[in-house]
C-alpha positions as CSV (number, residue, x, y, z in Angstrom):
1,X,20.1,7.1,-5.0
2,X,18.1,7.9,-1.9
3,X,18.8,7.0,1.2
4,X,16.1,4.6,1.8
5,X,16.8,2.4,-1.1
6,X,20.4,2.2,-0.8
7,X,19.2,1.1,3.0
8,X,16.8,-1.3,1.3
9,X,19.7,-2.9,-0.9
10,X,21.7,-2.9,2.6
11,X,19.1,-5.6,4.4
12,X,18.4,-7.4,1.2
13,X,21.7,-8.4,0.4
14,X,22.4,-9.2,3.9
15,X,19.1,-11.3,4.1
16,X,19.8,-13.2,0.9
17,X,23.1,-14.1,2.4
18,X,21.7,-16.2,5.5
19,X,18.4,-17.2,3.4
20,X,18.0,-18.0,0.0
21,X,14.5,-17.8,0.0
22,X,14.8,-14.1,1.5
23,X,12.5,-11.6,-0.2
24,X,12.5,-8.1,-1.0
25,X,9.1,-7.3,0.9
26,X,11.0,-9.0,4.1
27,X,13.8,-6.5,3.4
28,X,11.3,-3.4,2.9
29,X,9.8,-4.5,6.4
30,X,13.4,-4.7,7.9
31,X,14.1,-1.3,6.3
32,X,11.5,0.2,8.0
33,X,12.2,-0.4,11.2
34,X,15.9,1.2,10.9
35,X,15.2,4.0,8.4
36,X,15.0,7.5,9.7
37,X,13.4,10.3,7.8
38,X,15.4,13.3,6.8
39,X,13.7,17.1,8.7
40,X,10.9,18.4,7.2
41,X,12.9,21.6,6.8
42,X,15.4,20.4,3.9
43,X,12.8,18.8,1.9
44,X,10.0,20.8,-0.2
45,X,6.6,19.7,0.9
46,X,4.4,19.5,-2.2
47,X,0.9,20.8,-1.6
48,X,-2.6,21.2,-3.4
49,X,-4.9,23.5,-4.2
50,X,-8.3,22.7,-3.2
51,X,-11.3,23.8,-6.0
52,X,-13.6,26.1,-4.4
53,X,-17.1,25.0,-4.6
54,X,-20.1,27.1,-5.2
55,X,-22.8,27.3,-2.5
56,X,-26.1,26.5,-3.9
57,X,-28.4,29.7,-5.7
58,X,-31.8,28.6,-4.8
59,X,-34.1,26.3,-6.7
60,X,-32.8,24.5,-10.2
61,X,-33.9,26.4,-13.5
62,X,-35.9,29.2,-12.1
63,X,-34.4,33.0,-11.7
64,X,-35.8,35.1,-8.6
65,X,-37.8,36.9,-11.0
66,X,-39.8,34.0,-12.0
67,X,-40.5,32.5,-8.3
68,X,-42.7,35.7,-7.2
């Protein structure tokens, strides 16, 4: 598992120890402010390809030929 929900799991079980009422969006929250990312360099960033749009050809329905 990853490293941030193993460190999740960490504060939860901890948190449910001193509070029974404890929840898991109070452990995400406690997570948070402890968790440090892995570098950019060892992880793939995903990226997308943005559609190219066409620029507009004149008016709607009528060729040049036809606008003379």
């Amino acid at each position: 598992m990853s490293a941030w929900i193993e460190l999740v799991k960490e504060k939860y079980a901890l948190g449910k120890k001193t509070n029974k009422e404890y929840s898991l969006k109070q452990a995400i929250l406690a997570a948070k402010k402890d968790y440090k990312k892995p570098n950019a360099t060892t992880l793939s960033k995903k990226t997308r390809k943005h559609k190219k749009t066409k620029g507009k050809k004149g008016k709607k329905g009528k060729s040049a030929k036809q606008r003379k």
